[in-house]
Every structure is written in C-alpha cells, then in structure tokens.
N, C-alpha and C positions, 0 to 999 in steps of 0.2 A: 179387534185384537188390541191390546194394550200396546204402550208404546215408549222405548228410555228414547229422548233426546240429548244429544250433546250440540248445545248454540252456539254459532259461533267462534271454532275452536280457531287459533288461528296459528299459522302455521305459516312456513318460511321456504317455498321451491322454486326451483329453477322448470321457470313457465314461461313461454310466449313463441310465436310464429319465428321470430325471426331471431339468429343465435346473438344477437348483440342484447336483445329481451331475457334471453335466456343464460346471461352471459352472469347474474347476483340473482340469488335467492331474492322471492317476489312474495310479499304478503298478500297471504291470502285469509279467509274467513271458509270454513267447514261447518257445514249443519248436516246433521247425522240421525236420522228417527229411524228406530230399529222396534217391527214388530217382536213384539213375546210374550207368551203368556205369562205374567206376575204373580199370580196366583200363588201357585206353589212357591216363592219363595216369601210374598207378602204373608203366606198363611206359618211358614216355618222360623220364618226370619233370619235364612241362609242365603250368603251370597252366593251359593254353589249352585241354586236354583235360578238363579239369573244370569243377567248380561253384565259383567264388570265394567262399567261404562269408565276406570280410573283405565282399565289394560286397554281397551278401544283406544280412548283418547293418545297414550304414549302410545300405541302402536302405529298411530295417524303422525302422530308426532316425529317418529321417526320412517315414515313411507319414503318422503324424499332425499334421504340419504344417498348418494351416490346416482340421486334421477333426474330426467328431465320430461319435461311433458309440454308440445307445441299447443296442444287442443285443451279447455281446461271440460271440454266433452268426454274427453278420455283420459283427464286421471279423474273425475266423477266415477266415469264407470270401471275405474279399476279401483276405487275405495269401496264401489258396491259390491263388488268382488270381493277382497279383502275382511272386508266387516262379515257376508256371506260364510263364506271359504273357513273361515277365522271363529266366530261365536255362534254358531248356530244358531240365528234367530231367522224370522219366520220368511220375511222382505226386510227391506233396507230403502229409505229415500235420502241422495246423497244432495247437497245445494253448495254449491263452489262460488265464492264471489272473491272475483278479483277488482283492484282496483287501476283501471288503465285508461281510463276515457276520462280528462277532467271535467269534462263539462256534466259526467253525471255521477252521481254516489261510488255507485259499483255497476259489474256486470256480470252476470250470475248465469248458469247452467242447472237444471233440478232436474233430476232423472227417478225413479222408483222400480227395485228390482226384485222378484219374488225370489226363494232358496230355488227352483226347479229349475232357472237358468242356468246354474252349475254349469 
C-alpha cells in the first residue's frame, strides 16, 4: 500500500503523569504514515483522490486545544483515531516523541492502526 507521511510535525499539549507536567503546553514531535492507494490521484492529478496531508497536519495542530493527555500512549492512539475517523485512509502508524528524560534525545510511543478498528 502506498504511503503520505507527515515528519515530525510538531506540536504544543498539555502532556505528562503528573498535573504540575501538565501544568504548560509540552513540545512534542508527531510522525504520521497514512496507508492509501495514490494511484487514482497520481493518475488524475486531483487532490480530491487523496489524503490532504496540509488538513491532517492543521487538524493535529489543533487536537490539543482545550486537552490534556497523562499517557503520550493514549493520545498516539487517539491521533490514530482521528486521522482514521477523519480521512479515510486505509491504516494509520502514529510515533509521539516527547522530550523529558535529559539524559537521552526523546522518548517515543509508535503504534499502527488498521480502518477496521473503528
């Protein structure tokens, strides 16, 4: 299955275990691969046969308005939701990286969700 990714998008919620964590929006990093067939739109050269990966992205961009999320396992698998729910594409693999442990880069979550989990 052909594949749009969005790298690294990054984005700004209110994340962590504990409410003092959660207390300012937490930069975070979003990777986004979304199965679809390209075909029909590569052969037409219509965005209406694809994935608008510019409305994905604002729509990720705005997810965290008004949220918070202790697990960055579970707003993973509510973006895979989302993206699912949202553009009808075929699966969805979500990778969350936060950055909270100095001693190492990031810490990331990576989950892959088919459309049948609806």
């Amino acid at each position: 299955m052909d594949q749009i990714l969005i790298s690294d998008l990054e984005v700004f919620y209110r994340m962590g275990v504990t409410p003092e964590e959660r207390a300012r929006p937490q930069r975070l990093l979003l990777t986004v691969e979304m199965a679809h067939d390209l075909a029909p739109a590569a052969a037409a050269d219509d965005l209406k046969l694809t994935v608008n990966y510019d409305a994905v992205a604002q729509r990720l961009l705005r997810l965290g308005e008004g949220r918070e999320w202790q697990l960055i396992e579970t707003l993973a698998a509510d973006i895979a939701h989302v993206v699912l729910a949202e553009f009808g594409v075929k699966s969805v693999a979500v990778e969350v990286k936060k950055f909270i442990i100095p001693q190492a880069r990031y810490v990331a979550v990576r989950l892959t969700r088919p459309t049948k989990l609806l």
